[in-house]
Structures are given as C-alpha cells and as structure tokens.
Gaussian input, Z-matrix of N, CA and C with variables (Angstrom, degrees):
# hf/3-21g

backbone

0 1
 N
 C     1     B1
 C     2     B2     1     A1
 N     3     B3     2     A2     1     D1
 C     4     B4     3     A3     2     D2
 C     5     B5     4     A4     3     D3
 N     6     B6     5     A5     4     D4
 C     7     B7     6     A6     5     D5
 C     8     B8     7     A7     6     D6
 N     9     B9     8     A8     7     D7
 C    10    B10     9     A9     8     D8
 C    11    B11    10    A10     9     D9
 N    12    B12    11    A11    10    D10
 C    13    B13    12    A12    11    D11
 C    14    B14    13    A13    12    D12
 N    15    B15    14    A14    13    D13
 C    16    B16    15    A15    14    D14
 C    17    B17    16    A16    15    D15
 N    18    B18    17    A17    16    D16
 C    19    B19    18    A18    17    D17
 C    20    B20    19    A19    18    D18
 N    21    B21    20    A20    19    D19
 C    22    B22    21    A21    20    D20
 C    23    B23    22    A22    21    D21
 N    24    B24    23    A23    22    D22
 C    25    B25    24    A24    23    D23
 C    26    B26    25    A25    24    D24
 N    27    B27    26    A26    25    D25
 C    28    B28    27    A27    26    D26
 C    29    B29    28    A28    27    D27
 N    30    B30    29    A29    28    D28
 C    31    B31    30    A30    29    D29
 C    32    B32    31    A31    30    D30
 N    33    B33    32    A32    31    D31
 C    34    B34    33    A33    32    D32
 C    35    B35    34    A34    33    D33
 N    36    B36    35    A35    34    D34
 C    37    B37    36    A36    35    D35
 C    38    B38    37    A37    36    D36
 N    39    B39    38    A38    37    D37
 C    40    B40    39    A39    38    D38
 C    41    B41    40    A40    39    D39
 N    42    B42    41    A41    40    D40
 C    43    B43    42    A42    41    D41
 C    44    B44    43    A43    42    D42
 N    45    B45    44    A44    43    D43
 C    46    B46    45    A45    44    D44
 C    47    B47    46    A46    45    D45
 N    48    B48    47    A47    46    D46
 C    49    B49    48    A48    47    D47
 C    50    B50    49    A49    48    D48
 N    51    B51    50    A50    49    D49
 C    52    B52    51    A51    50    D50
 C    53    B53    52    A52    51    D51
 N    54    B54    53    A53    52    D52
 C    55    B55    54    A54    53    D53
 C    56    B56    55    A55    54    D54
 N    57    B57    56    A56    55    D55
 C    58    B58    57    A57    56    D56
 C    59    B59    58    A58    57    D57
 N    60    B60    59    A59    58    D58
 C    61    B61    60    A60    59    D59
 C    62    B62    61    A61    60    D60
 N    63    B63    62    A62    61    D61
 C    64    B64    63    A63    62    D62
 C    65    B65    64    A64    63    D63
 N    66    B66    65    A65    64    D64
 C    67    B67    66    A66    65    D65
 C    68    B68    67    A67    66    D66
 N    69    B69    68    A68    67    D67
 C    70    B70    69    A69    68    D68
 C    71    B71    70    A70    69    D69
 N    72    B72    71    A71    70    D70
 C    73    B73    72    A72    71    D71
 C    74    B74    73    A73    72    D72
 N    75    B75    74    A74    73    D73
 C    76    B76    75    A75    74    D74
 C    77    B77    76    A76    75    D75
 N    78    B78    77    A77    76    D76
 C    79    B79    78    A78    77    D77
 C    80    B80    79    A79    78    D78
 N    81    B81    80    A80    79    D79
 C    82    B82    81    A81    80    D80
 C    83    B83    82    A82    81    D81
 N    84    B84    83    A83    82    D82
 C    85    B85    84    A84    83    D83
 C    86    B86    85    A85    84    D84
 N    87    B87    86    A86    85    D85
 C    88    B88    87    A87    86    D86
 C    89    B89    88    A88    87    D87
 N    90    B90    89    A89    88    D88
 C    91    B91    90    A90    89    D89
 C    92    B92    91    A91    90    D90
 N    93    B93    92    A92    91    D91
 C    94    B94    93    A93    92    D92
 C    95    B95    94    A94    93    D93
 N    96    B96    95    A95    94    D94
 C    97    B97    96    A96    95    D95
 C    98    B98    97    A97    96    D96
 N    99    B99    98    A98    97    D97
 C   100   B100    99    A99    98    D98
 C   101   B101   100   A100    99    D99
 N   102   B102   101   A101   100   D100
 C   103   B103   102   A102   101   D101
 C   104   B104   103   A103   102   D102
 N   105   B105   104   A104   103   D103
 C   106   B106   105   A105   104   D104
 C   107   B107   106   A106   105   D105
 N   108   B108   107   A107   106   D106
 C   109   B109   108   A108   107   D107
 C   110   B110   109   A109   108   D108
 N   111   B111   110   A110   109   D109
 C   112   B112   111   A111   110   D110
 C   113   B113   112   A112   111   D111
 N   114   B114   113   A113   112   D112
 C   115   B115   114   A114   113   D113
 C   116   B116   115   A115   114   D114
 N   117   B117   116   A116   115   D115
 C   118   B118   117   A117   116   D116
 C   119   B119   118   A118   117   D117
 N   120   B120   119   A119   118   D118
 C   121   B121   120   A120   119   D119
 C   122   B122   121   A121   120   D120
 N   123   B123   122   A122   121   D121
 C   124   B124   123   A123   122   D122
 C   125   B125   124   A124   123   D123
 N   126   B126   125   A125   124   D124
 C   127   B127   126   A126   125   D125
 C   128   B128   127   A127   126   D126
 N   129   B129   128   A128   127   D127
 C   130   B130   129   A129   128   D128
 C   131   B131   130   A130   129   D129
 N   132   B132   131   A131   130   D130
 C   133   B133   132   A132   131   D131
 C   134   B134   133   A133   132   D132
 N   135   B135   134   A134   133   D133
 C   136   B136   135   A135   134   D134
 C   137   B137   136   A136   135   D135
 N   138   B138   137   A137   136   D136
 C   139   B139   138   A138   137   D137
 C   140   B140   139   A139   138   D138
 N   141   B141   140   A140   139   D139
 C   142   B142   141   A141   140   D140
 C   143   B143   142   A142   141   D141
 N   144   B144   143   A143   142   D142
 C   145   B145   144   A144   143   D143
 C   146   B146   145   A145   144   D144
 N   147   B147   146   A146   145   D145
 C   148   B148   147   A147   146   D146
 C   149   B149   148   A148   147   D147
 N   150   B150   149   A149   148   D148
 C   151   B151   150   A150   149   D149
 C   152   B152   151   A151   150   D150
 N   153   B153   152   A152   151   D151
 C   154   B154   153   A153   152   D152
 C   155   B155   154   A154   153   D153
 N   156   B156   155   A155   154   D154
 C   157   B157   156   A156   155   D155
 C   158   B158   157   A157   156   D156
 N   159   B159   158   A158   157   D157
 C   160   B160   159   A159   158   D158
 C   161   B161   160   A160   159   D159
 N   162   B162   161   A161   160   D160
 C   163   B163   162   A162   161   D161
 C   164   B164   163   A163   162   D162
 N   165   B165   164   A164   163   D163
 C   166   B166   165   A165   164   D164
 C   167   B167   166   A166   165   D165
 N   168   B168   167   A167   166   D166
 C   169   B169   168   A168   167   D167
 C   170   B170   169   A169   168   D168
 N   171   B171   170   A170   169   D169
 C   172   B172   171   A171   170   D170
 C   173   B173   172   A172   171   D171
 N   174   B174   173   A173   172   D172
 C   175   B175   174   A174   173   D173
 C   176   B176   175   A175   174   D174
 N   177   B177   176   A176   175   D175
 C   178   B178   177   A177   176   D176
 C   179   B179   178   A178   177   D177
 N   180   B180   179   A179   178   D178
 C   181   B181   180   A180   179   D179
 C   182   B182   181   A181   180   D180
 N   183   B183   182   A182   181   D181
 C   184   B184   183   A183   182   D182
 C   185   B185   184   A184   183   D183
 N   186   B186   185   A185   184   D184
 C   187   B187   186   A186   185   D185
 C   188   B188   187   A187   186   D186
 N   189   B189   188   A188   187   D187
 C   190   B190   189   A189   188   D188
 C   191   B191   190   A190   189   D189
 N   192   B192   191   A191   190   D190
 C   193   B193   192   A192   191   D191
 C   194   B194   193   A193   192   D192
 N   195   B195   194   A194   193   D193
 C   196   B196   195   A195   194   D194
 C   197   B197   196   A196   195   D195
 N   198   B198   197   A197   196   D196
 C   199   B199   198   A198   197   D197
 C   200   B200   199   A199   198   D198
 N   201   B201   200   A200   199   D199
 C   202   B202   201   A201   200   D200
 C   203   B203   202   A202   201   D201
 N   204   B204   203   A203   202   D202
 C   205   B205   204   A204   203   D203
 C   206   B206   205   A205   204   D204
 N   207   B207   206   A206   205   D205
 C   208   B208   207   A207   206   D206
 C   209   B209   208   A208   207   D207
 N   210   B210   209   A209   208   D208
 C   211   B211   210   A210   209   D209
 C   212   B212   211   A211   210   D210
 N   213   B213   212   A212   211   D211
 C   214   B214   213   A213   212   D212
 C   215   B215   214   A214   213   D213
 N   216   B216   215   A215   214   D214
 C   217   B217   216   A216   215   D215
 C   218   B218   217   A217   216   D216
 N   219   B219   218   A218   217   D217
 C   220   B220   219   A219   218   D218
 C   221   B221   220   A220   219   D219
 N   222   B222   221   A221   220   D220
 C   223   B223   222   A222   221   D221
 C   224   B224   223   A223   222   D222
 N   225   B225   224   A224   223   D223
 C   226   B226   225   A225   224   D224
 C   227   B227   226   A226   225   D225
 N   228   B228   227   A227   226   D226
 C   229   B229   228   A228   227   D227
 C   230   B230   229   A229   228   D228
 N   231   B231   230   A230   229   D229
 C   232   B232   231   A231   230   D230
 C   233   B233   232   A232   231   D231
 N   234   B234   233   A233   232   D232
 C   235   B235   234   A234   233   D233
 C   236   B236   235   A235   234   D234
 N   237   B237   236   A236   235   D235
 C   238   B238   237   A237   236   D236
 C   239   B239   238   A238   237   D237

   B1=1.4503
   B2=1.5311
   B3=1.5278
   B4=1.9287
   B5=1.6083
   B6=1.5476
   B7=1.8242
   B8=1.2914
   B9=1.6063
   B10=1.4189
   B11=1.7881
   B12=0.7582
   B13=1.7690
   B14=1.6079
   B15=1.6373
   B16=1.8060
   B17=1.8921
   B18=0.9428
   B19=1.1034
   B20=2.0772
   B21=1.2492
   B22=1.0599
   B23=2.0855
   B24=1.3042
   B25=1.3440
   B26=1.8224
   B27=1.4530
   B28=1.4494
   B29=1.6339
   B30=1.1257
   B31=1.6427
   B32=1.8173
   B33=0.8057
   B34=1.5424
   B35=1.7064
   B36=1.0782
   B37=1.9592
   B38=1.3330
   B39=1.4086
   B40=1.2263
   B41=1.5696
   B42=1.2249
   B43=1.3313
   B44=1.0822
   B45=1.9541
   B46=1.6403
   B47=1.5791
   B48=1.2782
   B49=1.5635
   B50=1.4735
   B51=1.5736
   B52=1.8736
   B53=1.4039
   B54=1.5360
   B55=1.4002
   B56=1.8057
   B57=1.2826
   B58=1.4404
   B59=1.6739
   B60=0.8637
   B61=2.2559
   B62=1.6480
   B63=1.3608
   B64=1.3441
   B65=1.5652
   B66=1.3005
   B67=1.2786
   B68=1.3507
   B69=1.6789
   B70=1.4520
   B71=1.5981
   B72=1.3708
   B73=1.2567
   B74=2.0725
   B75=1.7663
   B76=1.5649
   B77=1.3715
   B78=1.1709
   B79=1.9064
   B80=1.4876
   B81=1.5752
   B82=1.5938
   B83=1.8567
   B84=1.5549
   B85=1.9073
   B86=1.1719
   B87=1.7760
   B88=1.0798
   B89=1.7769
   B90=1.0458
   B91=1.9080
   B92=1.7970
   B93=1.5662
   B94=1.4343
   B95=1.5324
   B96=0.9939
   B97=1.8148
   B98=1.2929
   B99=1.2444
   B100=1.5472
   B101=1.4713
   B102=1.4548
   B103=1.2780
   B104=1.5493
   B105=1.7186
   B106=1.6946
   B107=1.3389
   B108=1.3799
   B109=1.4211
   B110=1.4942
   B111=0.9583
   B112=1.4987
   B113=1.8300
   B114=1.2260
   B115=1.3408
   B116=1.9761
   B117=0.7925
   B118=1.6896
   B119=1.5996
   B120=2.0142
   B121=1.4103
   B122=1.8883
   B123=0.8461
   B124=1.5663
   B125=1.2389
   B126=1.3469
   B127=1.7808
   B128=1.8947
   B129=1.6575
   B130=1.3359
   B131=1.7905
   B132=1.1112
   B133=1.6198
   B134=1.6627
   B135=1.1049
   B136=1.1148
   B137=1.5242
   B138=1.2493
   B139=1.0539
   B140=1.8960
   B141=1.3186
   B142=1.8050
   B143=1.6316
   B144=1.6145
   B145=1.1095
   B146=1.4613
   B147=1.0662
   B148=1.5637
   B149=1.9429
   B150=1.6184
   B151=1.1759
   B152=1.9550
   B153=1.4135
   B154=1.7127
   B155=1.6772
   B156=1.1267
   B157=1.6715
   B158=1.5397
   B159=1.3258
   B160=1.7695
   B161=1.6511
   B162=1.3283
   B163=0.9693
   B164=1.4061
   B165=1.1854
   B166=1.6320
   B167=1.9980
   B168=1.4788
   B169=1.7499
   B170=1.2956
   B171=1.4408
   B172=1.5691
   B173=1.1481
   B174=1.3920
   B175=1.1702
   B176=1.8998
   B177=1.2389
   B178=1.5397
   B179=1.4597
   B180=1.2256
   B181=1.7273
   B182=1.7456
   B183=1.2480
   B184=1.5755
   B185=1.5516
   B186=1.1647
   B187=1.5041
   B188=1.6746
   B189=1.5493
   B190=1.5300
   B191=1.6421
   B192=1.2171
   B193=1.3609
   B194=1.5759
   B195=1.1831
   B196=1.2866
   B197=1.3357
   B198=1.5377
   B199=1.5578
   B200=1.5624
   B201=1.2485
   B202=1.3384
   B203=1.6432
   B204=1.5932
   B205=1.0628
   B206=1.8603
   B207=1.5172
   B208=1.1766
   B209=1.5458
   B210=1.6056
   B211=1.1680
   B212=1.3750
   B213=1.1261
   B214=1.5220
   B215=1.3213
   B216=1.4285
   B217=1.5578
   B218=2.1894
   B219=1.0700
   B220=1.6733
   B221=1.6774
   B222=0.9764
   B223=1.6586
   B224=1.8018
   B225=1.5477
   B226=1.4828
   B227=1.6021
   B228=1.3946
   B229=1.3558
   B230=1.5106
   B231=1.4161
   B232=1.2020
   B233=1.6863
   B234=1.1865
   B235=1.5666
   B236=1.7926
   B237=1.3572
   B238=2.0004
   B239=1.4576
   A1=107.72
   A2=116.38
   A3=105.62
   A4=95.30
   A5=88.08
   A6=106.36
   A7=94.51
   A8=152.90
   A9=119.34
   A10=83.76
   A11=139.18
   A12=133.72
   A13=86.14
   A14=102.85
   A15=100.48
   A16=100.12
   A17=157.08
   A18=143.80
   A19=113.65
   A20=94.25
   A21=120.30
   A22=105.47
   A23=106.15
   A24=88.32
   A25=95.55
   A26=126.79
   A27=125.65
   A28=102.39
   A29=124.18
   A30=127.01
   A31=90.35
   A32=123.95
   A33=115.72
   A34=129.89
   A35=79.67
   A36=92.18
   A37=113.33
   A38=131.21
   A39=120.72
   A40=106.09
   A41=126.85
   A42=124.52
   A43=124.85
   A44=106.29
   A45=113.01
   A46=109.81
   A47=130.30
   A48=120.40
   A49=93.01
   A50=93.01
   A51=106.45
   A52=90.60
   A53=138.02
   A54=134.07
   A55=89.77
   A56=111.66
   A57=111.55
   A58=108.51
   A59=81.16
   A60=93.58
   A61=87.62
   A62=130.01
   A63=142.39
   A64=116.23
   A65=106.62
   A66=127.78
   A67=103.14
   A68=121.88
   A69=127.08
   A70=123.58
   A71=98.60
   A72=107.17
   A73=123.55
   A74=88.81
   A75=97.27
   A76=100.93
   A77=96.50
   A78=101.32
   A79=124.68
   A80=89.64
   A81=84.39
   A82=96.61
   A83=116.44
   A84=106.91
   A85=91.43
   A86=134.14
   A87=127.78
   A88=120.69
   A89=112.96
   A90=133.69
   A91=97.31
   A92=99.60
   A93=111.21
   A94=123.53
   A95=113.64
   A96=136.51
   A97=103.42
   A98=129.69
   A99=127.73
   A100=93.52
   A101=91.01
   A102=96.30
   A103=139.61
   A104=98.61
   A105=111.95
   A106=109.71
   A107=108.16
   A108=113.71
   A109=125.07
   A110=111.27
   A111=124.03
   A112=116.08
   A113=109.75
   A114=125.97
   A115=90.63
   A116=112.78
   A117=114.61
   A118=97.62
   A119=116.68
   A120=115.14
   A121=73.97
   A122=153.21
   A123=133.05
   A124=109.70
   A125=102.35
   A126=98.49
   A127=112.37
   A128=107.04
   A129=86.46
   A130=110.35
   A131=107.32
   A132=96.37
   A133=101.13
   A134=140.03
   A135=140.83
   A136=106.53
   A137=125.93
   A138=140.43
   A139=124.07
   A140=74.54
   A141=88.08
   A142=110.93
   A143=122.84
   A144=119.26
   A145=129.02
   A146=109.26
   A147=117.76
   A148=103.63
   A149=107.96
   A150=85.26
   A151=130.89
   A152=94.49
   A153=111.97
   A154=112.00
   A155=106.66
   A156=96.95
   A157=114.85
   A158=108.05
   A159=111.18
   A160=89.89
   A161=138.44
   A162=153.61
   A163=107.55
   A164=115.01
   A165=114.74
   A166=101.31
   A167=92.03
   A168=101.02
   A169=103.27
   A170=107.17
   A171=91.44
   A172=142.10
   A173=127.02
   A174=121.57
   A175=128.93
   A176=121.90
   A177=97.91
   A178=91.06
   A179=152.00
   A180=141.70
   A181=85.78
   A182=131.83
   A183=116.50
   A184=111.79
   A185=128.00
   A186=130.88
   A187=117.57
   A188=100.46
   A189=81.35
   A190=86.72
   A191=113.93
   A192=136.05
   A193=120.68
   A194=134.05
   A195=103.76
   A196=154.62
   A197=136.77
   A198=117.14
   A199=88.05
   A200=123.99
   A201=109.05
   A202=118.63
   A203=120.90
   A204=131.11
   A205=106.21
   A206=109.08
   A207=108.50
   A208=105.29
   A209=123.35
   A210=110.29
   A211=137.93
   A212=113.98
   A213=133.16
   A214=115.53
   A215=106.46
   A216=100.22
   A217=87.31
   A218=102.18
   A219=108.20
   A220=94.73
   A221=124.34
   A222=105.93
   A223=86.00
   A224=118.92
   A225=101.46
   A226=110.24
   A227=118.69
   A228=141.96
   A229=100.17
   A230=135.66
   A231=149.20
   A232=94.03
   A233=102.66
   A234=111.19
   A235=91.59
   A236=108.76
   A237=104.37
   A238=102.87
   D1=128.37
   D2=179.09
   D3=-98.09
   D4=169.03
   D5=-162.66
   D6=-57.36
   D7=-33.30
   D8=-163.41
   D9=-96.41
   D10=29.30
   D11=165.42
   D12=-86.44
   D13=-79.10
   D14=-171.95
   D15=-59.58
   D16=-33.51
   D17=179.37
   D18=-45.20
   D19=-55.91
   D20=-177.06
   D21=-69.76
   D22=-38.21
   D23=-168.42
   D24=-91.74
   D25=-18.75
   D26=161.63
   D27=-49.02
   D28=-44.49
   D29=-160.92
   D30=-77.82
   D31=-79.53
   D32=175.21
   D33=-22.99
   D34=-57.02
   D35=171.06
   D36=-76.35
   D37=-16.16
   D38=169.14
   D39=-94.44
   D40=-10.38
   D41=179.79
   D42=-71.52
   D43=-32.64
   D44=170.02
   D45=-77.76
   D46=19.89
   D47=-169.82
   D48=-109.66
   D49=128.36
   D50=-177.01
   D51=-92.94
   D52=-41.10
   D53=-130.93
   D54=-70.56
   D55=158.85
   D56=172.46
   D57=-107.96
   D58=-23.45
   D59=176.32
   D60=-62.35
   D61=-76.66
   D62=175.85
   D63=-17.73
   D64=-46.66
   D65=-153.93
   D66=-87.51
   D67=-64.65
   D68=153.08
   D69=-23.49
   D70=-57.86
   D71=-172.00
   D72=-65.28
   D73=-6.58
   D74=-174.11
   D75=-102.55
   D76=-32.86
   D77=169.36
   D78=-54.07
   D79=-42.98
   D80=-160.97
   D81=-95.64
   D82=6.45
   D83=158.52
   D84=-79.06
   D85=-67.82
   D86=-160.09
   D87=-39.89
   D88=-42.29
   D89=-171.15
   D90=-65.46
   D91=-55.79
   D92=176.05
   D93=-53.21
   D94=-17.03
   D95=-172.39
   D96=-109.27
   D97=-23.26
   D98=-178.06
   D99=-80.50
   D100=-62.46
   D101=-165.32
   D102=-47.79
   D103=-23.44
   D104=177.15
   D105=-147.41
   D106=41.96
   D107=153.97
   D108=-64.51
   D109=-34.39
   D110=164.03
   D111=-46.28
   D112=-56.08
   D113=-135.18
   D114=-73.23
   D115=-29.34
   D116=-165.35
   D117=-66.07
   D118=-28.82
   D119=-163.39
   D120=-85.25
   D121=-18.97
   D122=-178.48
   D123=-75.87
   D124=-42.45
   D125=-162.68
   D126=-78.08
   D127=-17.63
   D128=-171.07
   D129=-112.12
   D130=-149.45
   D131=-177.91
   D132=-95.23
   D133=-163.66
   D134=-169.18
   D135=-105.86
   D136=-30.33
   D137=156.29
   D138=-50.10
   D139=-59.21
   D140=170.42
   D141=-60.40
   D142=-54.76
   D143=163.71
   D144=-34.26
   D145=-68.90
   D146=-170.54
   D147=-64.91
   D148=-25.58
   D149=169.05
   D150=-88.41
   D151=-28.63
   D152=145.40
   D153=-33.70
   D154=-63.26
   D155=-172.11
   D156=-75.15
   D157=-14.82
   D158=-176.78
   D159=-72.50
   D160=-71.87
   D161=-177.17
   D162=-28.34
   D163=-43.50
   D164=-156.20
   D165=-90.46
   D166=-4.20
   D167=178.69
   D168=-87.50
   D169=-47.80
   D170=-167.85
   D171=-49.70
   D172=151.17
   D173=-172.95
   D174=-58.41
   D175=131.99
   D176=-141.19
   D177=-87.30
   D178=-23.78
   D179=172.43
   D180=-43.49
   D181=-59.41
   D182=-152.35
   D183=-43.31
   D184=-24.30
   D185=-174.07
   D186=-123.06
   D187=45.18
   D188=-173.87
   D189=-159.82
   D190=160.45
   D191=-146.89
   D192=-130.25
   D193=131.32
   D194=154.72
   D195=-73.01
   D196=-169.78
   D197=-156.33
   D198=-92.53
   D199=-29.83
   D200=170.69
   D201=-56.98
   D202=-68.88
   D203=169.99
   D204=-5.78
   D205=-64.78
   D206=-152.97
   D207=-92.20
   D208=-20.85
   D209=149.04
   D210=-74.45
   D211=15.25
   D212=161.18
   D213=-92.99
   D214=-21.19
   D215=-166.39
   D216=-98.82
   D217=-42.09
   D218=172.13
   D219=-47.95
   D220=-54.18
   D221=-142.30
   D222=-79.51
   D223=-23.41
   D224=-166.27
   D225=-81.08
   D226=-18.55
   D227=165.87
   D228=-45.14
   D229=-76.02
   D230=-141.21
   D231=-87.41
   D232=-23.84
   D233=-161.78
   D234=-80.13
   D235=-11.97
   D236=-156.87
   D237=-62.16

C-alpha cells in the first residue's frame, strides 16, 4: 500500500468517527508526532537513529512469537 493509499484510507476511517473523546484523542497523538518528530534524530547518535528507524519498519510478525512458544521457552528457563 503507498503513503497516500494509507493517507487516504486513515482519512476515511477517521471520517466515520462521531465519538469526540476519540477524535481529541487522535488529534492530540497526531499534533504530538508533528510536533517532535524531529527530536529523537537530536537526542540519539546517528547510528542509533538509523538503526531505530530500520527497526520500526520491519515487518512486525518477523519478531514475535507465540504465547505458547514463549511459555515453552519460560517453563524450560525455570526448569534449568
């Protein structure tokens, strides 16, 4: 999907939302994200950045497990 696909399908789905609590509450992440999107490339090293943003692309199944998986891996831990 390219960004004005999700641009466009964020604008749709927020268009059917009556709630005003809902509504506030998307404004003020969105405002909050404008506002200091910047600030993370100040605070970290450049290195750290670029590896922060690689991370934050990936696809999110690649790093994640199931609840079994990891209570299998817990119980063999406790079991050592």
């Amino acid at each position: 999907m390219s960004i004005q696909q999700m641009q466009q399908q964020l604008i749709d789905n927020i268009s059917t939302i009556s709630d005003e609590n809902i509504l506030k509450m998307l404004d003020e992440e969105v405002s909050y994200y404008l506002r200091h999107r910047e600030d993370l490339s100040k605070l970290l090293s450049e290195e750290d950045y670029k590896e922060l943003t690689m991370l934050a692309k990936e696809p999110i199944d690649k790093n994640t497990m199931s609840l079994d998986e990891f209570n299998s891996i817990m119980d063999r831990a406790i079991h050592f």
